[in-house]
N, C-alpha and C positions, 0 to 999 in steps of 0.2 A: 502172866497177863500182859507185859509190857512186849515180852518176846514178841508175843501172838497178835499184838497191834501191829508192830514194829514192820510182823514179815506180810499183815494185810495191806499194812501203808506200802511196802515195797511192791507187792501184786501188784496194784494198781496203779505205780510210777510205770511199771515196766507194761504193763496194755496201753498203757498211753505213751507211751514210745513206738512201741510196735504199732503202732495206727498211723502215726505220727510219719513215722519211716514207709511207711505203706504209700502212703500218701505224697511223698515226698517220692519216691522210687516213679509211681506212677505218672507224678506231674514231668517229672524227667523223660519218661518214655516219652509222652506226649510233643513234647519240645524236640527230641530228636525224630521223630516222626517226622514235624513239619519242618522239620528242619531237610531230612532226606529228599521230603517229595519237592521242597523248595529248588533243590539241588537239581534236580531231575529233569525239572521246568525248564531251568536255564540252560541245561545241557541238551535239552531237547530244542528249546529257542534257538542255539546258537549252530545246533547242526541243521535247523531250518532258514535260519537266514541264510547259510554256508554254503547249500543245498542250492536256495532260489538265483545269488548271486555268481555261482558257477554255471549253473543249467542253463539260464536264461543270458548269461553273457557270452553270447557267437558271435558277433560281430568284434568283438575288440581280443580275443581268447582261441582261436582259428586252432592253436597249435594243439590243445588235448583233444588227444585224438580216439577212439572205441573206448579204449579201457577205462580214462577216467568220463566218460559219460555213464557207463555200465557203471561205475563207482558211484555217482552220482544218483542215477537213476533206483538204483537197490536202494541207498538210505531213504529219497522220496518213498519209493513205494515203501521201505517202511514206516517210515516215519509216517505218511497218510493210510495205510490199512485198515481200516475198520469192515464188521461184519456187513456193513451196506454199500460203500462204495469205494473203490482203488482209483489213481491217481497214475497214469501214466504219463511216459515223457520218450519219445524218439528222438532218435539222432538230430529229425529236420523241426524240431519244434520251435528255436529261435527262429530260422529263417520262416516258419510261417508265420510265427505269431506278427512279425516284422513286415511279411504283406498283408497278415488281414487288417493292421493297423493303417498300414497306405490304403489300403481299399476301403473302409470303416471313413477316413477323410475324404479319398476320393467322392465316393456315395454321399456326404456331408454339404461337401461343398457344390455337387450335381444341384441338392436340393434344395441348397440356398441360393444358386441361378437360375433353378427353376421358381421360387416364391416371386424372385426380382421381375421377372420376366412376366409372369402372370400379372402380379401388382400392378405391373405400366398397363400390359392388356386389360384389364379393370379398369383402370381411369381411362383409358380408352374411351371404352364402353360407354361410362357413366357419363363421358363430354361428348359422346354421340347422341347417346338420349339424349342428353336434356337438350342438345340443339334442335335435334329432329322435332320433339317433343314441347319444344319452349313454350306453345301456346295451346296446349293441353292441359287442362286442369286436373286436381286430383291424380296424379300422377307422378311417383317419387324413386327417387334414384337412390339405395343404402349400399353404402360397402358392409359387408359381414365377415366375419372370420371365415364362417363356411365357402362363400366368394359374393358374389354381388347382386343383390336383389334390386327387382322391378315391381315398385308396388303401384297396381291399380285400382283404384277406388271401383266396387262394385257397379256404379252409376254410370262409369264410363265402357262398361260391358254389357251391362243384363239391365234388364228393368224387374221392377222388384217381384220376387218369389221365382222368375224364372231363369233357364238356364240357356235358352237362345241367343247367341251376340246379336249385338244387335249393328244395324249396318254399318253405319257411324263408327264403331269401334273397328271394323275391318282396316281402317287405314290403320289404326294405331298397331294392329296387330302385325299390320304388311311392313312398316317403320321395323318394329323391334327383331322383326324377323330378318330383316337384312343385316340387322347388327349380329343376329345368333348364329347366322350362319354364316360367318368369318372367324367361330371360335371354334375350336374345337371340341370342350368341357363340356358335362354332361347338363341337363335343361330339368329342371323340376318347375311342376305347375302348380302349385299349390290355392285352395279353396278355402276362405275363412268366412261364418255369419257372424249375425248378431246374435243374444241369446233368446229373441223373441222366437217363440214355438211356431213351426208350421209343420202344418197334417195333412197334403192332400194325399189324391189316388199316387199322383206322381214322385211327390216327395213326402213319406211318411216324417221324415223328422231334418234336420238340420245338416245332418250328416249326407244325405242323399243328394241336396243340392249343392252345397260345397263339392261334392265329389263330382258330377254331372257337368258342372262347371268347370273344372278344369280339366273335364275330357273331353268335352266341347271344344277349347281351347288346344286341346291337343291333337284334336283331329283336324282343326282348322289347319294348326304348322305343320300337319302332317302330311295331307291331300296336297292342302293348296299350296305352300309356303316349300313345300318337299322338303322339312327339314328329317334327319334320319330318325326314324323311330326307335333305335339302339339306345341313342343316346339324350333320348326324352321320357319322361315319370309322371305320372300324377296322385297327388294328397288329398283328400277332402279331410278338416280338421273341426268341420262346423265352427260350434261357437265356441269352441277349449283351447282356445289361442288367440285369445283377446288380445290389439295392442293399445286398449284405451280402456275406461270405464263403461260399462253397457245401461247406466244411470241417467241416463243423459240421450238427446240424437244427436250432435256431434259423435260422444262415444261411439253408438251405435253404427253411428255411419263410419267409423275410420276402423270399426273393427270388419264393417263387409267388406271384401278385397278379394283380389286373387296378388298372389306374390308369384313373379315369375326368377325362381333361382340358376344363377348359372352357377353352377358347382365349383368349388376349386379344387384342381388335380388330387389333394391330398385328401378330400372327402371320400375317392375311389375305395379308398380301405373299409370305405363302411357300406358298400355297395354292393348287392350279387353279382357273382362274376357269370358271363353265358359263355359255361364253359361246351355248349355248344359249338357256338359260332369260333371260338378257338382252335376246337376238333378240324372243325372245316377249313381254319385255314393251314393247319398242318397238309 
């Protein structure tokens, strides 16, 4: 009886070693695992730094010549292979990377003489208005990111619901037309109401007089003023670009206007191009 305790006590010492060791063997794999792909990392790191700091040093490094570029060039492409995209490198890659970097400045600094440049032609502008202008009412000079707006109170344009200038305003219009056309930036007209509803035959809604309005205006600078219709637009926005509260007649009256924008060069990018009149002048 004691035997047959003795050799079940022993069974059971010894599964519980064997699990034990099992366990133990496995957490070892595991550690030499991360341990390998650790290894791998760095050895991959350091043939990529090796890699970037040979390829890309031509300027200081002239004397390796084919072979270690080929040398070079095989670890990138292995080293970057995957099934979506490969990594090449030529002989002339320093020296180009080297001018699109000058170029990338040059381009930089173009368009930060060009901002300069523009900026003074803006204040310009805006100390031409307001002297031409000094004793016109309702009438306001903004600088904007987009470039520098002319805002006119509807009252000094139109009389109310229509879209006629009226004659009085001619001069004001003949004034800023000599300032627009000493620039060469593009011209937006843009039409703003109140959000008081009108319905006639002529203008069913808010939208039709705002827009009528500033094509009026643009046919004035167009005919009469000959400024170039290439580089003139118009907006009607009705009453969805309020810049006051419409609670009120103050509000209402400082939200009727037309805004006349002259664009700044860099607005071009948000512009259609006529690639027309490009064609024609190839």
């Amino acid at each position: 009886m004691k035997t047959s305790l003795l050799n079940n006590n022993q069974n059971y010492i010894n599964r519980w070693v064997v699990s034990y060791a099992d366990f133990v063997t496995m957490l070892l794999a595991l550690f030499m695992v991360m341990y390998a792909l650790s290894q791998l990392d760095i050895k991959h790191m350091k043939t990529f730094s090796n890699s970037i700091d040979r390829a890309f040093d031509g300027n200081s490094k002239q004397t390796n010549k084919s072979t270690t570029n080929l040398d070079e060039k095989s670890k990138l492409l292995k080293l970057f292979k995957t099934t979506e995209t490969s990594v090449y490198i030529d002989n002339n890659t320093p020296i180009t990377l080297d001018k699109s970097s000058k170029e990338l400045k040059k381009q930089l600094s173009s368009f930060e003489n060009q901002i300069s440049v523009e900026s003074a032609n803006f204040e310009n502008i805006r100390k031409t208005i307001k002297n031409e202008l000094n004793n016109t009412q309702n009438i306001n000079v903004i600088r904007e990111p987009r470039g520098i707006l002319i805002r006119l109170n509807d009252t000094v344009l139109f009389d109310k619901g229509s879209d006629i200038i009226k004659d009085k305003a001619l001069n004001v219009l003949d004034k800023i037309a000599v300032v627009l056309k000493k620039e060469p930036n593009s011209i937006r007209i843009e039409g703003h109401t109140d959000n008081l509803p009108i319905k006639t035959d002529k203008f069913p809604s808010n939208w039709e007089l705002s827009t009528a309005r500033a094509t009026n205006i643009i046919k004035y600078l167009v005919e009469v003023q000959k400024l170039s219709p290439n580089r003139i637009s118009a907006a009607g926005y009705g009453e969805y670009m309020p810049v006051s509260g419409n609670d009120t007649e103050i509000g209402r009256g400082e939200n009727r206007r037309v805004d006349i924008v002259v664009l700044s060069s860099s607005s071009k990018i948000f512009e259609p191009v006529n690639n027309r009149n490009a064609q024609d002048k190839k």
